[in-house]
FINU-320772 format. One record per atom (N, C-alpha, C): residue number from 1; residue in one letter; atom name; x, y, z. Coordinates in Angstrom, 1 decimal, padded with zeros to 4 digits, always signed. Layout:
<rs>
R    k  r   a    east   north      up
R  NUM  a  CA       X       Y       Z
...
</rs>
This chain:
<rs>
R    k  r   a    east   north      up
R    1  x   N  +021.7  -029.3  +000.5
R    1  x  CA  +021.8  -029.6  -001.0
R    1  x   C  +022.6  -028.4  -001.6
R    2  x   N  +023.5  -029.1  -002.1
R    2  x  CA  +024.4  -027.9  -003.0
R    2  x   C  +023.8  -027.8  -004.7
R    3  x   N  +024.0  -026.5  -005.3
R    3  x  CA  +023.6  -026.3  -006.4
R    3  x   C  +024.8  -025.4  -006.9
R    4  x   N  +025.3  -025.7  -008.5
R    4  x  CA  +026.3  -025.0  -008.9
R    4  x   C  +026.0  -025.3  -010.5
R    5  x   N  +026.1  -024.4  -011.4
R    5  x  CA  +026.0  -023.8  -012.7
R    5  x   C  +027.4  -023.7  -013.5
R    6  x   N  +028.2  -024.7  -014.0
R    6  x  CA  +029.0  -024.5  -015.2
R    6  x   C  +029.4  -024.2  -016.3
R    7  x   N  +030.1  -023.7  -016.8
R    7  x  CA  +030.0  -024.0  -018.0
R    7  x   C  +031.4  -024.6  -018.7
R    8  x   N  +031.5  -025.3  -020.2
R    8  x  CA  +032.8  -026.4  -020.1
R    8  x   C  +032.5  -025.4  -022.4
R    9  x   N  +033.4  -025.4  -022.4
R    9  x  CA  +033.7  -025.0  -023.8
R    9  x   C  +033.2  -026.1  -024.7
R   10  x   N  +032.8  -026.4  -025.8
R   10  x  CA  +032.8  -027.0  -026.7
R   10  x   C  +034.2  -027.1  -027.6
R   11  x   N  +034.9  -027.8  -028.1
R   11  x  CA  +036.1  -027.6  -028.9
R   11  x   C  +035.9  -027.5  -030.6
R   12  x   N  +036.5  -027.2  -030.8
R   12  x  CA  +035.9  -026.5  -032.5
R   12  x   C  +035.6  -027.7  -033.3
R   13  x   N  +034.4  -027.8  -033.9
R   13  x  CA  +034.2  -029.1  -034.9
R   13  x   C  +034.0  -030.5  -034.0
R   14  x   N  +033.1  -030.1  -032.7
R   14  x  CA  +032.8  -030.7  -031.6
R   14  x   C  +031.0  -030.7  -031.1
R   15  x   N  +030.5  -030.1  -032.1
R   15  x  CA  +029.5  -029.3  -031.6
R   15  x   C  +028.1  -030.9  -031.7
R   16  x   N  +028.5  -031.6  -032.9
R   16  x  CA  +027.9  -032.9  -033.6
R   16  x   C  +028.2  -033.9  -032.3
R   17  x   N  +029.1  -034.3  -032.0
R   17  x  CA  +029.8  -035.0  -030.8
R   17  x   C  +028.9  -034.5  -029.8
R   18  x   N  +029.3  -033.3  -029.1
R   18  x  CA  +028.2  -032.7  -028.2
R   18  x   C  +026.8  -033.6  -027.6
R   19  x   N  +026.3  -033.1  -029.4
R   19  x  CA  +024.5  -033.7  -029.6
R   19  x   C  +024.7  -034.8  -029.6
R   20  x   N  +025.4  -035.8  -029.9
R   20  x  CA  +025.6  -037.1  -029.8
R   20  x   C  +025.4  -037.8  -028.3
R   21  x   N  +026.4  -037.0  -027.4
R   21  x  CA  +026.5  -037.5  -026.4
R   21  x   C  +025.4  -037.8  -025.8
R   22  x   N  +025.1  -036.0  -025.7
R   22  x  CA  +023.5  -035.9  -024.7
R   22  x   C  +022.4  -036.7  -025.1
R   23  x   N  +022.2  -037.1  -026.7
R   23  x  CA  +021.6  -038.1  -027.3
R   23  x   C  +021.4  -039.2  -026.6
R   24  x   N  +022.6  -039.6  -026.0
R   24  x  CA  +023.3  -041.4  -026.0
R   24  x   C  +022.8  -041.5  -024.3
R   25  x   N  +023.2  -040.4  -023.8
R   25  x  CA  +022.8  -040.4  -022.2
R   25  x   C  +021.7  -040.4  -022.0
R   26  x   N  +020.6  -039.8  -022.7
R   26  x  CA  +019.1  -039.6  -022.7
R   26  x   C  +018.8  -041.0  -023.5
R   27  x   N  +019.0  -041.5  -024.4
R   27  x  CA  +018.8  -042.6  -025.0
R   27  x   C  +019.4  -044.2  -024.6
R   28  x   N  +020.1  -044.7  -025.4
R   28  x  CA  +020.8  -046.3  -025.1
R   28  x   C  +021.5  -046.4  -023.8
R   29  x   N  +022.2  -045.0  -023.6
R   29  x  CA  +023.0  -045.3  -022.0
R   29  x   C  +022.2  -044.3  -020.8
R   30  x   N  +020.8  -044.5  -021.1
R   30  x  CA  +020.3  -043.9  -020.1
R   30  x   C  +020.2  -044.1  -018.7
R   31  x   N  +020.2  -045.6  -018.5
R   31  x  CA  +020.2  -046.6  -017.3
R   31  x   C  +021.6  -046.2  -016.7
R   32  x   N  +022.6  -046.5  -017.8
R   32  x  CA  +023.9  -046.2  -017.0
R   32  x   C  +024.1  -044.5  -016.8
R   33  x   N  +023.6  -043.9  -017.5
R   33  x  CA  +024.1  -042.4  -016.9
R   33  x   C  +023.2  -042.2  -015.4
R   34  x   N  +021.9  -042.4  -015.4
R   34  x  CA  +021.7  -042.4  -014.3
R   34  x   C  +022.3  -043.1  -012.7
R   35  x   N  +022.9  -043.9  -013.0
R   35  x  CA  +023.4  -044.9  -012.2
R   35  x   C  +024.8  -043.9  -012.1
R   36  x   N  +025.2  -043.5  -012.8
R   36  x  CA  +026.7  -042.6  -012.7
R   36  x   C  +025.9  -041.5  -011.7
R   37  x   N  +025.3  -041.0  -012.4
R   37  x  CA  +024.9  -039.8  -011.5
R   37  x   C  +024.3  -040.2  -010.2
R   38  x   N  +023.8  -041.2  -009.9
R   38  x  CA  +023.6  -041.2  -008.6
R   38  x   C  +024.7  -042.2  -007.4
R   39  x   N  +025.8  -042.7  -008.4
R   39  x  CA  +027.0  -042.7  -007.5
R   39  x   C  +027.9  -041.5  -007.2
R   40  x   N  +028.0  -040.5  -008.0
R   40  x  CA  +028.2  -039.3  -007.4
R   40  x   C  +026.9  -038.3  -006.7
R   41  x   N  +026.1  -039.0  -006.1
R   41  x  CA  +025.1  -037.7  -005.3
R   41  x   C  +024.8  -036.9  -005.7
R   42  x   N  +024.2  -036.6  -007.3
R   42  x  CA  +023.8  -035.6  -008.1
R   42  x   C  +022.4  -035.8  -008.1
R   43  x   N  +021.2  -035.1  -007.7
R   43  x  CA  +019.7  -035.5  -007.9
R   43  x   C  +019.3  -034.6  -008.6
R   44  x   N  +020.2  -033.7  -009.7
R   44  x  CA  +019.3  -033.2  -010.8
R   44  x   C  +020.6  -032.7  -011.8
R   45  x   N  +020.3  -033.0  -013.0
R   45  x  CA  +021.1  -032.3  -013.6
R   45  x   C  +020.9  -031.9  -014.9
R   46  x   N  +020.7  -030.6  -015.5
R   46  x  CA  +020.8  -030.4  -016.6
R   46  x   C  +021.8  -029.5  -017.6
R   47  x   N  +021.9  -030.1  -018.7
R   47  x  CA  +022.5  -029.6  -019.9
R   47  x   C  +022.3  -029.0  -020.8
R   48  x   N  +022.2  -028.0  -021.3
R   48  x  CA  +022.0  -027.3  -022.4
R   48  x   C  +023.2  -026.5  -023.3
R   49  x   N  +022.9  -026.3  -024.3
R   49  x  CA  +024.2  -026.1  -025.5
R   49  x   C  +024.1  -024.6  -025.4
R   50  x   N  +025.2  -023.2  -025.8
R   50  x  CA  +025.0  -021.9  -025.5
R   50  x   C  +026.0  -021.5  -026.7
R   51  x   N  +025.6  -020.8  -027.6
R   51  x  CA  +026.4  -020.5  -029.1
R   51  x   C  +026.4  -019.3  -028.2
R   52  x   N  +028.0  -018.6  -028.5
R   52  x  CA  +028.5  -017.4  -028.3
R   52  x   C  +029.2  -017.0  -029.6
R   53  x   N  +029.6  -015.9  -029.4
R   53  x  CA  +030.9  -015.0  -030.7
R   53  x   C  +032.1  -015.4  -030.1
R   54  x   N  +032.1  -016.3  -029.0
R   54  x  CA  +033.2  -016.8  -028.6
R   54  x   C  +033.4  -018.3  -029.1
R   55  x   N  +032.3  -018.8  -029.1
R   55  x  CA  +032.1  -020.6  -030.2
R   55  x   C  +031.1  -020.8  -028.8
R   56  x   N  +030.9  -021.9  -029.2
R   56  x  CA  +029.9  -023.0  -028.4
R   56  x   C  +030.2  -023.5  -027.1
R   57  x   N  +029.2  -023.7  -025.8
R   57  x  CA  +029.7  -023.5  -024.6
R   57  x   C  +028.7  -024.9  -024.2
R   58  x   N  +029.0  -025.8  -023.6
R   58  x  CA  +027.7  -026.5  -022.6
R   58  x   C  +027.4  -026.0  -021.4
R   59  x   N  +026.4  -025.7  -021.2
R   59  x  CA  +025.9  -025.3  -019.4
R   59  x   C  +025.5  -026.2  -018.9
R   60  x   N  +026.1  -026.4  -017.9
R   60  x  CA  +025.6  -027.9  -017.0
R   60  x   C  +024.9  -027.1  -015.8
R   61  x   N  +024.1  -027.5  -015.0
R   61  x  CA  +023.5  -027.4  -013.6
R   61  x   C  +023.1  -028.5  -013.1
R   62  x   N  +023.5  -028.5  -011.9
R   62  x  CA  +023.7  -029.7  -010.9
R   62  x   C  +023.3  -029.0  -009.6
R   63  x   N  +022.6  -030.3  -009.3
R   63  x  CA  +022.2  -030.3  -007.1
R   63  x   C  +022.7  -031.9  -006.9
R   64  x   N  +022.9  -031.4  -006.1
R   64  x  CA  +023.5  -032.3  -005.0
R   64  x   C  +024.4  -032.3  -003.8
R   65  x   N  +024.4  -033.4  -003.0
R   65  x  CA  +025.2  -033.1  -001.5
R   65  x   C  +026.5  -032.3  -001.4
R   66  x   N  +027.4  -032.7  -002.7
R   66  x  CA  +028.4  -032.5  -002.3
R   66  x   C  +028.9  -032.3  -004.0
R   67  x   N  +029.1  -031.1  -004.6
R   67  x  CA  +029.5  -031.2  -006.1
R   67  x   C  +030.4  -031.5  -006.1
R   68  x   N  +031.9  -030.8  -005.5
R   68  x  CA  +033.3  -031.1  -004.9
R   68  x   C  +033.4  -032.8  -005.2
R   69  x   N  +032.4  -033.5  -004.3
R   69  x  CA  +033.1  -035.3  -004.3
R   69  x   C  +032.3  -035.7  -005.5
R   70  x   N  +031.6  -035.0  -005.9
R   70  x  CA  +031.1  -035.8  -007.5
R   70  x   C  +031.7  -036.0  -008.7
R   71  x   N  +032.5  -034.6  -008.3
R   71  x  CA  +033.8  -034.7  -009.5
R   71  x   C  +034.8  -035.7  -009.4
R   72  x   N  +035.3  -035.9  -008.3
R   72  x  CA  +036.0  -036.7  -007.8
R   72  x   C  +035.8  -038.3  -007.9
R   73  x   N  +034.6  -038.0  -007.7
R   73  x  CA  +034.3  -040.0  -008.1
R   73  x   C  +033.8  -039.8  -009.4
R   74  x   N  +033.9  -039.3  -010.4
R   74  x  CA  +033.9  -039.8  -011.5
R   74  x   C  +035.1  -039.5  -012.5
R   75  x   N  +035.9  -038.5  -011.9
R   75  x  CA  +037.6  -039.0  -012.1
R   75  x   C  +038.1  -040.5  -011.8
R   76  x   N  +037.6  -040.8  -010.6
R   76  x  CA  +038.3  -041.9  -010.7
R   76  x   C  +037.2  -043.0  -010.3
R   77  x   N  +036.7  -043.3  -011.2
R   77  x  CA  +035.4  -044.1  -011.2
R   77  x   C  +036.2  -045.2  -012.2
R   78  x   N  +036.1  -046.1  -011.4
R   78  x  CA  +036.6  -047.8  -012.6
R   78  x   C  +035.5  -048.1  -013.3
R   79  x   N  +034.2  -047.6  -013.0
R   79  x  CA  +033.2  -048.0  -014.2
R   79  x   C  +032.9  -048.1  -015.5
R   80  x   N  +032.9  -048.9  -016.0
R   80  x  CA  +032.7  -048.8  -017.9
R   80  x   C  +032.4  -047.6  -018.3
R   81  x   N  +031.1  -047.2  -017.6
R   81  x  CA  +030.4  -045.7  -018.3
R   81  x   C  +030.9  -044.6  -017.6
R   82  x   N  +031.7  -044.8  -017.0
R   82  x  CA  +032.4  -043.6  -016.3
R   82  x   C  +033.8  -043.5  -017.0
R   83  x   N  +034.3  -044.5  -017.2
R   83  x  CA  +036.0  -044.4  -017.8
R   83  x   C  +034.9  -043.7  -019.6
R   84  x   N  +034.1  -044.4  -020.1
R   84  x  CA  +033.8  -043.9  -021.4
R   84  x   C  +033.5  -042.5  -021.4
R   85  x   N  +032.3  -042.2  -020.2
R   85  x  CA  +031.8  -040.6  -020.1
R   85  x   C  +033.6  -039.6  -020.2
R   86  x   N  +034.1  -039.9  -019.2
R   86  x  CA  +035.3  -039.1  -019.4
R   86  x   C  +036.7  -039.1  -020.3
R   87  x   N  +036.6  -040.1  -021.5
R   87  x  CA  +037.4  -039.7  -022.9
R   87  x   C  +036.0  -038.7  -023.4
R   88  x   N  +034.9  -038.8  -023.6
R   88  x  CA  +034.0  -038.2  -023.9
R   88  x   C  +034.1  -036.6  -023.7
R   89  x   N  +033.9  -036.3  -022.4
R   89  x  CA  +034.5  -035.3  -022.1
R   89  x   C  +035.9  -034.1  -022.3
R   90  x   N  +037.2  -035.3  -022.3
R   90  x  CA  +038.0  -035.3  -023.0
R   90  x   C  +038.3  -034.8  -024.4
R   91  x   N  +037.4  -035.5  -025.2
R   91  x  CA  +037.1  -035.4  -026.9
R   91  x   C  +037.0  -034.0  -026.6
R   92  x   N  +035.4  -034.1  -026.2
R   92  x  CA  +034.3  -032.8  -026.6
R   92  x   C  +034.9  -031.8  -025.9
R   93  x   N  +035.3  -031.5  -024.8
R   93  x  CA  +035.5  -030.5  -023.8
R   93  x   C  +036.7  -029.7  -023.5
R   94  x   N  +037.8  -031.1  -023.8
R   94  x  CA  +038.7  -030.8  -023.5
R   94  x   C  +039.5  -030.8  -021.7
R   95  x   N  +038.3  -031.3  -020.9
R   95  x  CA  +038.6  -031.6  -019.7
R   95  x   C  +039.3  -032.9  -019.2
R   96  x   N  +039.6  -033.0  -018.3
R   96  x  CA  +040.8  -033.8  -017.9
R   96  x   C  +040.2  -034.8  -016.3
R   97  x   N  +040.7  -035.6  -016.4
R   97  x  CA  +040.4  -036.5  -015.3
R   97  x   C  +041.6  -035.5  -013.8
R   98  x   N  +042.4  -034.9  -014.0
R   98  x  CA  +043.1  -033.5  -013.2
R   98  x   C  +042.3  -032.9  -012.7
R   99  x   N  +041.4  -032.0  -014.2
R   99  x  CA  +040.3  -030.7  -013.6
R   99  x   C  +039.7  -031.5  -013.4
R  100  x   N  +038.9  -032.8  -013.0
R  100  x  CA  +037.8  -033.0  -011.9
R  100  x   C  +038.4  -033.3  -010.7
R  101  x   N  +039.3  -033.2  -010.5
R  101  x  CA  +039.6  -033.6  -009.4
R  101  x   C  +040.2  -032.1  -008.4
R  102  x   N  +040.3  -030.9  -009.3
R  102  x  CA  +039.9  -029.8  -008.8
R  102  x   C  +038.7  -029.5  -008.1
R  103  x   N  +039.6  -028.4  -007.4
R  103  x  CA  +037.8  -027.4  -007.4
R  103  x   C  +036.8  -027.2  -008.1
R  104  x   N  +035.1  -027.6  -007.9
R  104  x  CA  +034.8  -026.9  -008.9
R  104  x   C  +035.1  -025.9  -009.5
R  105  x   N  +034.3  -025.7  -010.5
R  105  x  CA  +035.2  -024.7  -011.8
R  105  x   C  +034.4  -023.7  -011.6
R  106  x   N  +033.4  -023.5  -010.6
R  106  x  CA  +032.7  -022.2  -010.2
R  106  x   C  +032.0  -021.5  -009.3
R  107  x   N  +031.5  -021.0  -008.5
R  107  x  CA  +031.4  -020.7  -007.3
R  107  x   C  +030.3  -019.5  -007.4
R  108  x   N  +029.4  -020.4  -006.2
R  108  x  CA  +027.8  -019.3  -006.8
R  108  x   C  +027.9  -018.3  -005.5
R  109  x   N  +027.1  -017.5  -006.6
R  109  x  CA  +027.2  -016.2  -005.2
R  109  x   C  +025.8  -016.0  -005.0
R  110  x   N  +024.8  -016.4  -005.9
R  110  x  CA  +023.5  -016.3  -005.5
R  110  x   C  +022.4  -017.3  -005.5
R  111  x   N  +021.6  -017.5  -004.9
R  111  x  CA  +021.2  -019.1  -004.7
R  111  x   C  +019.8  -018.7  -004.5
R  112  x   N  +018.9  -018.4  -004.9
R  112  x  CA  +017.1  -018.4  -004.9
R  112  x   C  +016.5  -019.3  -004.8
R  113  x   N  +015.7  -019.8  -003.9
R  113  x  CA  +014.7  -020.8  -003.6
R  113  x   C  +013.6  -020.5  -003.2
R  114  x   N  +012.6  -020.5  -003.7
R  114  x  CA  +011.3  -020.0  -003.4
R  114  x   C  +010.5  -020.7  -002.4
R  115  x   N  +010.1  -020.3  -001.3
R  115  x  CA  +009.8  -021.3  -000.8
R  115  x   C  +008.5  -022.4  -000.9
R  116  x   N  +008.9  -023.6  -000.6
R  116  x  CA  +007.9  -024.1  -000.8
R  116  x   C  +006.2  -024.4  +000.0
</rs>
């Protein structure tokens, strides 16, 4: 199980949009975000908002098998909530159906698991 921590900019006067999203995914498109997320192999993911003196940042953390092909299939995912999630992205973030199809955008060097 892979685990990786990003972070994606918020774009200026984006911040409303943001809370909207995470709203809409936790709320009316909850069924479909989960269904997204488990066509890309993600079994955890969370989001939280991070104000800097730099402007506003989302932190995402993710597990799963393979983060590399999760980006990947949701670049190019023909699904309703997948083509909508990523103009969304787009809007808010400024990320590109391109950068997911890159490398992730970060690379952990330290990885703690307590054991169970």
């Amino acid at each position: 199980m892979e685990s990786l921590t990003w972070f994606a900019p918020i774009l200026p006067g984006k911040l409303e949009a943001f809370k909207r999203l995470a709203a809409e995914t936790q709320g009316p498109r909850r069924d479909q975000y989960q269904q997204s997320r488990q066509r890309m192999g993600i079994s955890r993911e969370v989001v939280s908002h991070m104000a800097t003196p730099q402007g506003d940042f989302a932190c995402i953390f993710q597990e799963g098998n393979d983060i590399g092909k999760a980006f990947s299939i949701v670049a190019n995912s023909e699904d309703p909530f997948d083509e909508w999630l990523r103009e969304k992205l787009a809007e808010i973030h400024g990320i590109t159906p391109e950068m997911l199809q890159a490398p992730p955008p970060a690379t952990v060097h330290v990885n703690y698991r307590a054991d169970a």
